[in-house]
BADRENTI-813001 format. One record per atom (N, C-alpha, C, O, CB): x, y, z. Coordinates in pm, whole numbers, padded with zeros to 5 digits, always signed. Glycine has a CB too. Example, Ala and Ser with C-alpha at 12.3 -4.5 7.8 and 13.67 -1.06 7.14 Angstrom:
! residues 2
+01319-00569+00780;+01230-00450+00780;+01320-00330+00780;+01424-00332+00846;+01131-00447+00905;+01285-00225+00708;+01367-00106+00714;+01290+00003+00787;+01341+00114+00804;+01408-00060+00572;
***
This chain:
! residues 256
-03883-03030-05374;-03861-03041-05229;-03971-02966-05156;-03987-02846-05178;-03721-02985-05189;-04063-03043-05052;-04130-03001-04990;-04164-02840-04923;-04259-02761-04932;-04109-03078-04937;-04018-02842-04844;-03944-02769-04757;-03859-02677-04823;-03769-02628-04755;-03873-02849-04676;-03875-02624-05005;-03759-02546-05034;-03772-02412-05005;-03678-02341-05040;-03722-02556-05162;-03850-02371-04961;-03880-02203-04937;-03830-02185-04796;-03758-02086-04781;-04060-02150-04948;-03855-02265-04681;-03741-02288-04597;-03614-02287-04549;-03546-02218-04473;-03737-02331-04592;-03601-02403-04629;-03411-02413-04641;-03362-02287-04706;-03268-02245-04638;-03342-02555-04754;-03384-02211-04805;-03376-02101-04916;-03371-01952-04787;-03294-01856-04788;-03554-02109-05053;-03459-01979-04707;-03455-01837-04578;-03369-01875-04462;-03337-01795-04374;-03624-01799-04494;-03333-02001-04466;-03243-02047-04361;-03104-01983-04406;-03043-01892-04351;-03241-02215-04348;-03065-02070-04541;-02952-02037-04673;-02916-01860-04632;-02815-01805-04586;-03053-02059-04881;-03059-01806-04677;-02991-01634-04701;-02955-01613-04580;-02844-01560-04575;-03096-01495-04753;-03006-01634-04473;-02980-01594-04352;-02827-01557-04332;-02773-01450-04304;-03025-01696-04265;-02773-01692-04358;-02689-01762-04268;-02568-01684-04384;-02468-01621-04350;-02712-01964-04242;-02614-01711-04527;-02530-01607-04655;-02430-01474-04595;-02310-01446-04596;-02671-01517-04766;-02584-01398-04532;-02589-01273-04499;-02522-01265-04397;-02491-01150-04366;-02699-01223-04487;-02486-01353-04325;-02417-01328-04199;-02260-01370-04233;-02162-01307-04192;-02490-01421-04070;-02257-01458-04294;-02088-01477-04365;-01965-01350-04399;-01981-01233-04434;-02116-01539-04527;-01885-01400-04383;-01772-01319-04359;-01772-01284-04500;-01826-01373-04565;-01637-01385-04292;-01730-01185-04573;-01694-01122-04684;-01553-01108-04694;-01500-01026-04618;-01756-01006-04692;-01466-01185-04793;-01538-01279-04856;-01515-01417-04853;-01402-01466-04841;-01539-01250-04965;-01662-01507-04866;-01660-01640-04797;-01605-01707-04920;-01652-01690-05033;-01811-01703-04733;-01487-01795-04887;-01436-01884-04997;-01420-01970-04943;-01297-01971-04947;-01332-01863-05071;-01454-02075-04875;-01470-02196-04806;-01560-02207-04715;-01571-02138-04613;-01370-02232-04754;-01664-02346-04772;-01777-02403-04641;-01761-02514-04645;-01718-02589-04732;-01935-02384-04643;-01813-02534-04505;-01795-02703-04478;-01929-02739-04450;-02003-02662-04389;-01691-02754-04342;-01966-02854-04491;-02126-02872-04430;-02066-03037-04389;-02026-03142-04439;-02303-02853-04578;-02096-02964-04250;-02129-03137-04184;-02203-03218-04183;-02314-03168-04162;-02137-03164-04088;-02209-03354-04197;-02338-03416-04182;-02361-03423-04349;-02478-03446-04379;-02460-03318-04079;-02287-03410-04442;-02454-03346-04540;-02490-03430-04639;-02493-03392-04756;-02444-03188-04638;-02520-03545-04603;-02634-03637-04662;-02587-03667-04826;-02480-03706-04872;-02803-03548-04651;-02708-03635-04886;-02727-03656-05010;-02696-03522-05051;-02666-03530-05170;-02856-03714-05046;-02687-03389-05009;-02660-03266-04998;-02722-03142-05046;-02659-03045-05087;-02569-03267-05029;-02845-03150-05039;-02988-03071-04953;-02907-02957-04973;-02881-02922-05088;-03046-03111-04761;-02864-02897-04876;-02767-02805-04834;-02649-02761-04899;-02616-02642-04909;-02731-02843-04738;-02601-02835-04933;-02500-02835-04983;-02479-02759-05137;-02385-02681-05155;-02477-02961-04972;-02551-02784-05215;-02639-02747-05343;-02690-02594-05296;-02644-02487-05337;-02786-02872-05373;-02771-02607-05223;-02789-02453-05150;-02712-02346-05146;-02703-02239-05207;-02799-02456-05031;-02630-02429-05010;-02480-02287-04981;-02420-02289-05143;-02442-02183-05202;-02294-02357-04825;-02362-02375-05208;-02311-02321-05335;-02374-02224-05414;-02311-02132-05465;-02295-02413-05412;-02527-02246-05432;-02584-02147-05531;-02558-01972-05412;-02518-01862-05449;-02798-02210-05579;-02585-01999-05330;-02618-01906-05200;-02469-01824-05232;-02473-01704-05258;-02637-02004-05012;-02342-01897-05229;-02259-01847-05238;-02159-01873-05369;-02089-01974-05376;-02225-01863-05130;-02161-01795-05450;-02143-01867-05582;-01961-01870-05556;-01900-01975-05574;-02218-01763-05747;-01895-01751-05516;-01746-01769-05494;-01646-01877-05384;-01528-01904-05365;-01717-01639-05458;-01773-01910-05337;-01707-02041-05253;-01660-02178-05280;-01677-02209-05398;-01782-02075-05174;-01609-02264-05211;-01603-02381-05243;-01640-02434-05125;-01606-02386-05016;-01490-02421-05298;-01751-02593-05149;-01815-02650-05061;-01756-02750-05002;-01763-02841-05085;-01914-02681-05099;-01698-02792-04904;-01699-02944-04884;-01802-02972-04787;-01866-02917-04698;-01560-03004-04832;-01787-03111-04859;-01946-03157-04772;-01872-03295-04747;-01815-03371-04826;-02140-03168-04883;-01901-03302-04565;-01847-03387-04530;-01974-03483-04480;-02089-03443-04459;-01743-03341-04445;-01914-03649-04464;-02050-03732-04466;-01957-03828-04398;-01835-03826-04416;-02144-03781-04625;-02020-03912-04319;-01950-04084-04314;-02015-04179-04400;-01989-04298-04379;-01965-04164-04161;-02101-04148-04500;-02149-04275-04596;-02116-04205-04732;-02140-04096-04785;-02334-04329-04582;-02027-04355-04770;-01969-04304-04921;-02097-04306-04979;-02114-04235-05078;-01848-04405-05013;-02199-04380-04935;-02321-04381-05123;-02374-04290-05104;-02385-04235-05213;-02461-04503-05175;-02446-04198-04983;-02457-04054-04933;-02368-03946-05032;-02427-03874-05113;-02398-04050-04770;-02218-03944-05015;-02162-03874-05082;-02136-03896-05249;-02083-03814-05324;-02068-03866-05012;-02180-04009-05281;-02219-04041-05466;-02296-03994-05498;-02302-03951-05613;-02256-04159-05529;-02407-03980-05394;-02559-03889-05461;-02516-03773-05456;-02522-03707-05560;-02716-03889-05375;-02460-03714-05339;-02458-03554-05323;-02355-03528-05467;-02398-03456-05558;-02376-03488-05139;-02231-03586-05478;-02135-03541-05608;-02215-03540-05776;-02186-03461-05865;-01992-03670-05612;-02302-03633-05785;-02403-03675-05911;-02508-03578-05869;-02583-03584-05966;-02466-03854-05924;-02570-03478-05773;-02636-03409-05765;-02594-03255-05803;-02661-03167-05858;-02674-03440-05664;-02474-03253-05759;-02370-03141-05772;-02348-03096-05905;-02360-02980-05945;-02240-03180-05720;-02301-03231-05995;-02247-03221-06120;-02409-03194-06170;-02395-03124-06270;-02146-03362-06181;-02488-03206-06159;-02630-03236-06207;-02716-03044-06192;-02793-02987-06270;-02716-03394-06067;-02674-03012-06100;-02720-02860-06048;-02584-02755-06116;-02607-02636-06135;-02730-02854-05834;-02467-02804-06142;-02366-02722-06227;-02249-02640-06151;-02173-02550-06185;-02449-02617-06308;-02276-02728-06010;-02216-02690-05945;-02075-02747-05896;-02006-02679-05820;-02290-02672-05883;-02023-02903-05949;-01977-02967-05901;-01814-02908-05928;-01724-02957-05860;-02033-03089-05937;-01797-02852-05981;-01663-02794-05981;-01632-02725-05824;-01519-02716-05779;-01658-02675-06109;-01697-02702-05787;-01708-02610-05643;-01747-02655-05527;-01765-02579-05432;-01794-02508-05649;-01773-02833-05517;-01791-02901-05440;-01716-03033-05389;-01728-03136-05456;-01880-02908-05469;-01663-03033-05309;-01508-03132-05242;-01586-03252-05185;-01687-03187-05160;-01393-03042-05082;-01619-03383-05144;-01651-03463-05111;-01536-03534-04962;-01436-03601-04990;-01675-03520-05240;-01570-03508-04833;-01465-03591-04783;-01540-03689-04750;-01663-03679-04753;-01378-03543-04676;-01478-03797-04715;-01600-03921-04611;-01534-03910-04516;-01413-03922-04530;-01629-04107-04643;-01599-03877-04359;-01534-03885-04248;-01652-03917-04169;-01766-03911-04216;-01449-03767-04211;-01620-03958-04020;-01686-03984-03911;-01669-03873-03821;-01549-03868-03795;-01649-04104-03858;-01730-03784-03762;-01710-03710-03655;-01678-03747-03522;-01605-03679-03451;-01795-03654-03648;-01727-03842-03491;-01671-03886-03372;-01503-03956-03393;-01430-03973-03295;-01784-03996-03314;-01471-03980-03494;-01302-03978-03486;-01258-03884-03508;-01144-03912-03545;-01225-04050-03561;-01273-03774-03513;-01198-03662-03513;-01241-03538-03651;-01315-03582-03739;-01043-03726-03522;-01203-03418-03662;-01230-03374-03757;-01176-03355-03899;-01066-03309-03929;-01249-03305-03718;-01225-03378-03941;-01169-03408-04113;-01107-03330-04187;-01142-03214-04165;-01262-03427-04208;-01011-03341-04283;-00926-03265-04328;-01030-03183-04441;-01063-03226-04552;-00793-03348-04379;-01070-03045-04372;-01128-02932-04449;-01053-02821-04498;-01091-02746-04588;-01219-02878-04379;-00920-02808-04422;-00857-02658-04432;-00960-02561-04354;-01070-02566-04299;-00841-02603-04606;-00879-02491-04376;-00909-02331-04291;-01068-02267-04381;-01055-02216-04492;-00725-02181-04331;-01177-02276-04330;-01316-02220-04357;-01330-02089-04297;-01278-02017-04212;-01427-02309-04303;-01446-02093-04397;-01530-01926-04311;-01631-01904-04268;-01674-01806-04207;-01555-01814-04373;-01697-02046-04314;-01835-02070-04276;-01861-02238-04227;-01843-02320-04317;-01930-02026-04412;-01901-02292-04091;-01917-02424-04150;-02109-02421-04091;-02168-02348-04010;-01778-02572-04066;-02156-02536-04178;-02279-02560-04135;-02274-02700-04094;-02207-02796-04132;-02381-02528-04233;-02366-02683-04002;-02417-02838-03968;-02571-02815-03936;-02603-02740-03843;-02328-02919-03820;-02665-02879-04013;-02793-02919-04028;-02841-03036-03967;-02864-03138-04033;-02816-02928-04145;-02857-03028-03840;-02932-03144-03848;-02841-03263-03808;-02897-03373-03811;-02989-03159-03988;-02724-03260-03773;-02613-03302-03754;-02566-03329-03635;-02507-03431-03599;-02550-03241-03802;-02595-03228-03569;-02474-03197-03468;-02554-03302-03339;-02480-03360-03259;-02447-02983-03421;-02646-03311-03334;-02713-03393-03239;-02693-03532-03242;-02691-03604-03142;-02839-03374-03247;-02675-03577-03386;-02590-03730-03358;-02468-03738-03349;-02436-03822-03433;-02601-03828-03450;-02379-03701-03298;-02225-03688-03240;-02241-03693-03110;-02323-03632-03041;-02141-03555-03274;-02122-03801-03064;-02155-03866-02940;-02075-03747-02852;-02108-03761-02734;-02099-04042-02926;-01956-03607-02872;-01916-03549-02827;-01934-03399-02883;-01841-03328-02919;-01825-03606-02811;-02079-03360-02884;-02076-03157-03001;-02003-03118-02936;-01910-03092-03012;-02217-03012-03018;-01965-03086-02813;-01855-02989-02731;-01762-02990-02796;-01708-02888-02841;-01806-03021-02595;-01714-03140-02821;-01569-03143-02926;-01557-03095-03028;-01450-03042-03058;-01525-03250-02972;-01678-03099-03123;-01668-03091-03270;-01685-02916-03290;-01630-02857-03383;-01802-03197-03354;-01750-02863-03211;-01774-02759-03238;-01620-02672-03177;-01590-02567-03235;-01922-02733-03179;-01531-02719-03065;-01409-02692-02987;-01371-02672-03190;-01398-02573-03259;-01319-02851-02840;-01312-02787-03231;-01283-02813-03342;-01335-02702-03451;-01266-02621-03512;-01325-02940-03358;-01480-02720-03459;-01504-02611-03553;-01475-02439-03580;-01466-02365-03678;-01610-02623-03550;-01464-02424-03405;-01373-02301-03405;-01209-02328-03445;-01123-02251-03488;-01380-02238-03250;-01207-02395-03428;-00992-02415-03465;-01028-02386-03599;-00982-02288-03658;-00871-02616-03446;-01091-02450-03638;-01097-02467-03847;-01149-02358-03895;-01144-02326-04014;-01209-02598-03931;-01222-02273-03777;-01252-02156-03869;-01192-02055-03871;-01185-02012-03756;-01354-02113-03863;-01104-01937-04002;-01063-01816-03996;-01153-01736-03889;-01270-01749-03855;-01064-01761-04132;-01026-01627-03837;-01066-01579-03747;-01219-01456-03805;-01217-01409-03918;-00925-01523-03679;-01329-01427-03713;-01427-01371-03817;-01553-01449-03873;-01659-01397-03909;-01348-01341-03930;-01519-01600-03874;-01583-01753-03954;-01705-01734-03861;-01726-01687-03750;-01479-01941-03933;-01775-01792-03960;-01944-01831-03885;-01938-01979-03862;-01883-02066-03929;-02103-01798-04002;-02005-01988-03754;-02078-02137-03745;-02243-02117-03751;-02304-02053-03666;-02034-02221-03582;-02307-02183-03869;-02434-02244-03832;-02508-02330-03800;-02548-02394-03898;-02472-02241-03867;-02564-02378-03671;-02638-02502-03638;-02801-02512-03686;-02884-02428-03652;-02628-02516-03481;-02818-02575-03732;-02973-02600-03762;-03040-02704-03739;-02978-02806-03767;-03004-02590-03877;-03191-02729-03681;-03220-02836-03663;-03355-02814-03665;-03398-02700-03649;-03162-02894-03563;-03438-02918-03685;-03548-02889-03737;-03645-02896-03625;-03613-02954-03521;-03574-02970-03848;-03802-02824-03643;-03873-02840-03540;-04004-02835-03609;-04006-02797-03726;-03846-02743-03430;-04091-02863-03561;-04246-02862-03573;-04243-02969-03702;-04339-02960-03778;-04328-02687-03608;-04136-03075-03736;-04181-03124-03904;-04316-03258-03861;-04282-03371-03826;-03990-03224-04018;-04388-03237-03867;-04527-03335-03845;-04604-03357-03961;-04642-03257-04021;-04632-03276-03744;-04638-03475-04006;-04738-03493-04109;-04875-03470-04036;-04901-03501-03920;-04727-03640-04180;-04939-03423-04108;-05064-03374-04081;-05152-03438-04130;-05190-03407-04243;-05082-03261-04110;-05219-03557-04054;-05351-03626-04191;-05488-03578-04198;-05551-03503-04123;-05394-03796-04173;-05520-03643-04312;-05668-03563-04328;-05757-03566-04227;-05774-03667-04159;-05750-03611-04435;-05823-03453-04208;-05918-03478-04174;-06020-03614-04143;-06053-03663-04035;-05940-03415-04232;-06044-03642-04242;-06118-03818-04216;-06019-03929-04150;-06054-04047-04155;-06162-03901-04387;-05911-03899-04095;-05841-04019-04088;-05793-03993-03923;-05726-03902-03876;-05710-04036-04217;-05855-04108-03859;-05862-04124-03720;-05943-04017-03634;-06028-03933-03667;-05727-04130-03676;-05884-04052-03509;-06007-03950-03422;-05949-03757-03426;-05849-03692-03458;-06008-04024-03198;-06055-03737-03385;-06018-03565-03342;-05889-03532-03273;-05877-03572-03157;-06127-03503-03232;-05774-03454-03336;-05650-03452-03244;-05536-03492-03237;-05444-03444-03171;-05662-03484-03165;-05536-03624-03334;-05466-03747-03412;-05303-03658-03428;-05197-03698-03379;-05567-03797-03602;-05322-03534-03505;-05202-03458-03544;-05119-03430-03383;-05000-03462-03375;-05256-03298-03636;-05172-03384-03290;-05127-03321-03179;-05078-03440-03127;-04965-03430-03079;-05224-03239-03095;-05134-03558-03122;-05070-03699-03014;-04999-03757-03094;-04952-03856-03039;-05174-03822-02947;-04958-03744-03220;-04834-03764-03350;-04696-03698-03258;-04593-03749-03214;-04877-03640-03539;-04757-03550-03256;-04624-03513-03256;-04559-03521-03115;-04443-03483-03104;-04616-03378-03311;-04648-03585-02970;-04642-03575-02880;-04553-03681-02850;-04468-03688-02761;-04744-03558-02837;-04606-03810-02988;-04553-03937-02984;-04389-03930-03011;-04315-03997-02940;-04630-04027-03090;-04345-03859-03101;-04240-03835-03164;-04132-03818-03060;-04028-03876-03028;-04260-03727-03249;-04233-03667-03005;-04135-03651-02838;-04070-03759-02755;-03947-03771-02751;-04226-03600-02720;-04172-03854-02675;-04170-03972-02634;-04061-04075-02693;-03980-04140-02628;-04293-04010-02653;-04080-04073-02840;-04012-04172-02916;-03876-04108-02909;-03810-04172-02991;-04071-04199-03066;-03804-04023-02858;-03736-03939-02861;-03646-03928-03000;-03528-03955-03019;-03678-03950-02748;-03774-03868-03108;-03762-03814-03223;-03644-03715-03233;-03604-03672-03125;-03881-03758-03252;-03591-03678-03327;-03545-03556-03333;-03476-03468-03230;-03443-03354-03261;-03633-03503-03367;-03448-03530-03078;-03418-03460-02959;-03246-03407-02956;-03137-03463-02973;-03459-03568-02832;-03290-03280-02927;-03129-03177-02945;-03139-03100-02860;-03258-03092-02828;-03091-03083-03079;-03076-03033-02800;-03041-02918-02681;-03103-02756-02749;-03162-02719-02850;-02827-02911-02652;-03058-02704-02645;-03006-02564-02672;-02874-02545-02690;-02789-02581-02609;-03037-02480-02576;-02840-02460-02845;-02727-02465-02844;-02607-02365-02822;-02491-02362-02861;-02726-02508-02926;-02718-02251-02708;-02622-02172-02698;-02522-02175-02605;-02408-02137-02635;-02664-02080-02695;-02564-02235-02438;-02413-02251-02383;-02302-02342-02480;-02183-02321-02456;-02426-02331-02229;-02336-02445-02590;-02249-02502-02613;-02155-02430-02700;-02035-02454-02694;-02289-02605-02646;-02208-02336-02789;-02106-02279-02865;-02055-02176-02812;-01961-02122-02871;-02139-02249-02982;-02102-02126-02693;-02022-02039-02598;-01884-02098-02538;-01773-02046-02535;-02115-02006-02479;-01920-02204-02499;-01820-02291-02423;-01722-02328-02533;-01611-02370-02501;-01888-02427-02348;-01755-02317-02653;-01643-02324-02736;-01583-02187-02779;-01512-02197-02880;-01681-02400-02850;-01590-02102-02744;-01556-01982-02756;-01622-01906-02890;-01560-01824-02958;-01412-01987-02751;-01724-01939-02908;-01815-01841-03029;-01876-01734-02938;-01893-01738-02816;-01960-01935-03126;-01911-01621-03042;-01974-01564-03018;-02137-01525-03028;-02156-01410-03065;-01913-01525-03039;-02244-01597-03004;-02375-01613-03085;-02426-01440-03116;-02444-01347-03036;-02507-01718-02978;-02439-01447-03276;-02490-01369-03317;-02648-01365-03328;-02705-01257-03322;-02430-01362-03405;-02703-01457-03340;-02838-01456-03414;-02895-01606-03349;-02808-01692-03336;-02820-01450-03611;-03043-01641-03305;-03117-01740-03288;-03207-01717-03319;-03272-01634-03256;-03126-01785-03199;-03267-01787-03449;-03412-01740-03469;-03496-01848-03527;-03441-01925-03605;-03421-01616-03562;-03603-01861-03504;-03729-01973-03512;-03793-01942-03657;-03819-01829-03698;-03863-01950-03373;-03814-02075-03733;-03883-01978-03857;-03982-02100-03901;-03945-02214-03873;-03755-01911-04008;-04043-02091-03936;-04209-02209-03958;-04210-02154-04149;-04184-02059-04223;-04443-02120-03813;-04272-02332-04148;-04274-02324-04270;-04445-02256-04316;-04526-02263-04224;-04231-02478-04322;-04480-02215-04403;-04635-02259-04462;-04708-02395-04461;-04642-02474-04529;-04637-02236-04600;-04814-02451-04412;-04875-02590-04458;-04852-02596-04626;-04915-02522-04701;-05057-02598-04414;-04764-02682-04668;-04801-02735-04780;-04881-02861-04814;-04879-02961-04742;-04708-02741-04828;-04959-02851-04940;-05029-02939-04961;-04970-03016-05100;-04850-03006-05124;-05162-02884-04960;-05046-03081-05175;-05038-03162-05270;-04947-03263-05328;-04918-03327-05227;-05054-03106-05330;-04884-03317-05426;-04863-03432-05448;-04777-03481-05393;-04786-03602-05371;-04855-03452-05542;-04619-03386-05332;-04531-03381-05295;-04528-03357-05156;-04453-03408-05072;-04481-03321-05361;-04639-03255-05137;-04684-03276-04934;-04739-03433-04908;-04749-03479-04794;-04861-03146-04866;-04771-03503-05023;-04865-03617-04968;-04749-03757-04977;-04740-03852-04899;-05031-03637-05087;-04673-03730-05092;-04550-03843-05056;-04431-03826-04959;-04348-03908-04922;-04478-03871-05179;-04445-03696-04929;-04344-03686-04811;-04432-03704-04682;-04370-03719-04577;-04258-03534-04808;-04538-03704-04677;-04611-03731-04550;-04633-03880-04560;-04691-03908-04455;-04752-03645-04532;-04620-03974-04620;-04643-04126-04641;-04522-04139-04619;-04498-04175-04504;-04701-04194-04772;-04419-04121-04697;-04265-04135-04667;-04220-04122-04483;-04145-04189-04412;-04184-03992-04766;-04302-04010-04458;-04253-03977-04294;-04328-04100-04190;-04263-04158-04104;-04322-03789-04235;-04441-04121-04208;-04497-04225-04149;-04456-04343-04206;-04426-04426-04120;-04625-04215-04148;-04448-04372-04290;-04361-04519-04298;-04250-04548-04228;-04234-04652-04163;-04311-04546-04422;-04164-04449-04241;-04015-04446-04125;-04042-04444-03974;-03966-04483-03886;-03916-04298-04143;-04183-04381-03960;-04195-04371-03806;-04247-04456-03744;-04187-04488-03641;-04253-04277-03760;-04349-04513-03768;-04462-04587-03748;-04385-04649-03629;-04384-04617-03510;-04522-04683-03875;-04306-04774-03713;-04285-04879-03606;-04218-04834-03451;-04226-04898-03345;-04186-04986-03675;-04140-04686-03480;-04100-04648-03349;-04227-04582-03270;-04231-04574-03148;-03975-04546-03360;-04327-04538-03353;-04428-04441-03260;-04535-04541-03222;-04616-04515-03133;-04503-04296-03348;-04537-04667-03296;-04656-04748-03215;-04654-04749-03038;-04756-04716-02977;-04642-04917-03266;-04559-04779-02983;-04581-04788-02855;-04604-04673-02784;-04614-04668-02661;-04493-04846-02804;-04613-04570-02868;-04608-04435-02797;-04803-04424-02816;-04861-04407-02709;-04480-04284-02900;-04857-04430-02893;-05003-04389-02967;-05076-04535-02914;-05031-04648-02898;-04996-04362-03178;-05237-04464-02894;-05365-04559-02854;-05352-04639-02994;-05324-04599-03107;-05541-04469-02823;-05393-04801-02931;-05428-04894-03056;-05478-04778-03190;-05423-04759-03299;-05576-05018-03004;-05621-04707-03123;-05722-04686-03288;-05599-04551-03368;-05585-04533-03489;-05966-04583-03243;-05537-04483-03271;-05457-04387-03370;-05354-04500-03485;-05352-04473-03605;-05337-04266-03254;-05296-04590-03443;-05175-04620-03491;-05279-04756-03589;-05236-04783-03701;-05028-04662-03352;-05332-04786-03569;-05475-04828-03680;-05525-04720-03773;-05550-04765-03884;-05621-04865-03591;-05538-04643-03765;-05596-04473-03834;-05451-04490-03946;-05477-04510-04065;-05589-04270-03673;-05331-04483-03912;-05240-04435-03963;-05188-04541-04035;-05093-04519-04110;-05165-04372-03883;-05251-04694-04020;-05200-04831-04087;-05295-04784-04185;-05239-04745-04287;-05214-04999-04010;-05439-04775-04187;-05511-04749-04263;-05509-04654-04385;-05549-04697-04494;-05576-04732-04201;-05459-04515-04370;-05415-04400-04435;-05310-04434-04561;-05306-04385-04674;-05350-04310-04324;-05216-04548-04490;-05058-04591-04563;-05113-04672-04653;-05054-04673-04761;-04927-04678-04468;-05288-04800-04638;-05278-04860-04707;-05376-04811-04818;-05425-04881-04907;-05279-04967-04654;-05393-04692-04798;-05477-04626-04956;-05393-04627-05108;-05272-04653-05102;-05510-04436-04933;-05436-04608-05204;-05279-04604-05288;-05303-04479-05279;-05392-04414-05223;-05240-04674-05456;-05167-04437-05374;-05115-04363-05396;-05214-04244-05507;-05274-04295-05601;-05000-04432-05427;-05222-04122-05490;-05299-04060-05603;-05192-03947-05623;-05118-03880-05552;-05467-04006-05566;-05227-03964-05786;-05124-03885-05891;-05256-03817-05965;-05376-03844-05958;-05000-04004-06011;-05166-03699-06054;-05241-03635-06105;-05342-03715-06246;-05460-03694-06276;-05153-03522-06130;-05247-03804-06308;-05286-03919-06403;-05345-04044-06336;-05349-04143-06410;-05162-03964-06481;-05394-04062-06204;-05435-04211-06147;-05545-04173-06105;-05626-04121-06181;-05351-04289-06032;-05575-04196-05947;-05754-04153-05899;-05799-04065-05893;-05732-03966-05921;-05809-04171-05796;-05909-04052-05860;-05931-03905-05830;-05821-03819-05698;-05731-03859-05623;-06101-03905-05777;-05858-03744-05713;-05782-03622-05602;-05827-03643-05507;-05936-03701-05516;-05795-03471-05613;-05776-03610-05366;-05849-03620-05215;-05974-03501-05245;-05976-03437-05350;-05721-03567-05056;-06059-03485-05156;-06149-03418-05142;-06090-03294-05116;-05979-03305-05064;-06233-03464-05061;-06146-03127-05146;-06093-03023-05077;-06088-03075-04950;-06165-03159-04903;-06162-02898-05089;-05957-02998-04873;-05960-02977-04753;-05956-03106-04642;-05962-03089-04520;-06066-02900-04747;-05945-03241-04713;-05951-03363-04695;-05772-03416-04774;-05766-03515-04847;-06112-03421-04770;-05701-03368-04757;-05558-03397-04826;-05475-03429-04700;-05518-03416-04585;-05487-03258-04920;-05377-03462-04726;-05271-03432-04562;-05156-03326-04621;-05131-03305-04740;-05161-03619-04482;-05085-03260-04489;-05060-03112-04527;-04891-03160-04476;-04876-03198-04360;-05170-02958-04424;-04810-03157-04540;-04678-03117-04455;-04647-02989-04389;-04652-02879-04443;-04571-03128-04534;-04608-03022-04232;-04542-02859-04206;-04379-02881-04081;-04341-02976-04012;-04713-02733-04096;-04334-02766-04101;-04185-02765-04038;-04145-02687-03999;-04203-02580-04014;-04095-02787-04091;-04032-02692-03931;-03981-02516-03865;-03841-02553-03855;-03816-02673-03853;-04051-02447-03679;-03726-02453-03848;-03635-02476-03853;-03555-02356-03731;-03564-02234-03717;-03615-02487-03997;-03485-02455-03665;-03374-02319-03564;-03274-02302-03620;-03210-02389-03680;-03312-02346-03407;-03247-02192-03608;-03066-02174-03683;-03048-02031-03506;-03102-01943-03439;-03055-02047-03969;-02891-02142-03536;-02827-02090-03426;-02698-02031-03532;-02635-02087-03622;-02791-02214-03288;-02693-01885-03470;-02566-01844-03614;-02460-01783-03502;-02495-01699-03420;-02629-01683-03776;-02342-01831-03510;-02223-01765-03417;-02092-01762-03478;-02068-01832-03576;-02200-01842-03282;-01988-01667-03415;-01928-01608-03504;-01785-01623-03431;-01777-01556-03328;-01988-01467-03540;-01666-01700-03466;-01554-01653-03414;-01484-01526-03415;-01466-01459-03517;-01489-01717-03448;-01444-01494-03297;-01464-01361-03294;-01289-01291-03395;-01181-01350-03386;-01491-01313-03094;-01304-01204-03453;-01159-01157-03482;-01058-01103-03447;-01069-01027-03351;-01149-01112-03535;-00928-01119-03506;-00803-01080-03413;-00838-00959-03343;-00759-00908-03265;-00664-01053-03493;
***
C-alpha cells in the first residue's frame, strides 16, 4: 500500500486517544477494509465491525481479515447509511474514513454515532487531502501537477466540510484536529497507483484541463507499464511520485 505509513500515524493517533478499554469499533464506510485490518492490529482486544452497503466490498474485507489473522475479531454488517444506522451495539470507538461525505444526512449519522457510543467513546472522521499524482517531469507542460489538482477541485473531487461545527452540533466534544502529509513516494507501486488514479479521473477532469494537459496525460497512460523484470526503469528523477495528506478530526462523547 502506497499510503501505509500514513494510515499507520492516523491508526496510532486515533488508538491513543481511545477509551481504555476499547472493545468495540465500528468503521463506517469500510470498503474492502484498509482500515479495518488496521484498527484490529492497532487494537488487538477489540472487535471490529465494519460496516459497508456493498456485499462484494464486504467479501474482500472478510477474505482479507481471515487472510491478515484477524478475522475472528471482525463482524461484517451490510448496511446503507442513509436508511438508518446499523445494528452495531454499544462502541467505543467508531471511525469513518472517507465516508462521512457521501451521506446524504452526516448531521444524522453522526446524531446517531453519539447514541451508539459508550459514554467516554471516540469518534474519528478522516478524509483525505493533498492525494495528487504527480507526473514526470517530461510529461506535459511546466505546472501540469498544480492545474491536476486545481482540476479535481472544479471536478468537485473529494469535496467535504469542516467537521467541527458538525460534531459539535451532535454533542461531541472535539479533542484533536490535525493535518498530516504523506512523504513523495516513488516506484513501482507509486507508479501503478498513479496510473490507477488517472484512469478513474481522466474522464471527469477533461473538461476541467487545457486540450495539451489532458493530451500529456492520454499520452503518459499510453506508455506500458514498467516492472522490475520488463523495460528499462524511468530515468532518475523522471518517475511519477504519489503524495497525500490526511485530516483526522478526533472527538469524544463526553462522560457521565
Amino acid at each position: 500500500m502506497v499510503f501505509a505509513d500514513l494510515l499507520a500515524d492516523v491508526v496510532a493517533r486515533v488508538a491513543a486517544l481511545a477509551p481504555s478499554p476499547t472493545r468495540t469499533v465500528v468503521d463506517l464506510g469500510a470498503g474492502t477494509g484498509t482500515g479495518t485490518l488496521a484498527l484490529a492490529k492497532a487494537l488487538p482486544d477489540a472487535q471490529v465491525v465494519a460496516v459497508d452497503s456493498s456485499s462484494v466490498m464486504l467479501g474482500r474485507l472478510r477474505a482479507a481479515a481471515d487472510g491478515a489473522g484477524v478475522g475472528e475479531r471482525v463482524r461484517t454488517v451490510e448496511a446503507d447509511l442513509d436508511d438508518g444506522w446499523p445494528a452495531t451495539g454499544e462502541a467505543d470507538l467508531v471511525w469513518a474514513s472517507a465516508s462521512m461525505h457521501h451521506v446524504a444526512d452526516p448531521d444524522r449519522v453522526l446524531r446517531d454515532a453519539y447514541a451508539a457510543l459508550a459514554p467516554g467513546g471516540l469518534v474519528a472522521v478522516v478524509e483525505m487531502t493533498g492525494t495528487t499524482p504527480v507526473l514526470p517531469r517530461s510529461v506535459g507542460r511546466e505546472g501540469l501537477a498544480g492545474r491536476l489538482a486545481e482540476a479535481m477541485t472544479h471536478a468537485g473531487w473529494n469535496q467535504y466540510p469542516d467537521w467541527t461545527p458538525h460534531l459539535q452540533r451532535a454533542g461531541f466534544r472535539l479533542v484533536e484536529r490535525v493535518e498530516l502529509e504523506s512523504s513523495p513516494a516513488t516506484g513501482p507501486d507509486a507508479t501503478r497507483w498513479v496510473r490507477t488514479a488517472l484512469e478513474r479521473q481522466r474522464d471527469h477532469l477533461a473538461p476541467h484541463l487545457p486540450p495539451e494537459d489532458v493530451a500529456a496525460i492520454a499520452a503518459f497512460l499510453d506508455r506500458p507499464e514498467r516492472t522490475a523484470s520488463g523495460t528499462d526503469p524511468e530515468p532518475p528523477g523522471d518517475e511519477p511520485t504519489a503524495r497525500s495528506g490526511r485530516i483526522l478530526w478526533a472527538a469524544r462523547r463526553p462522560s457521565r
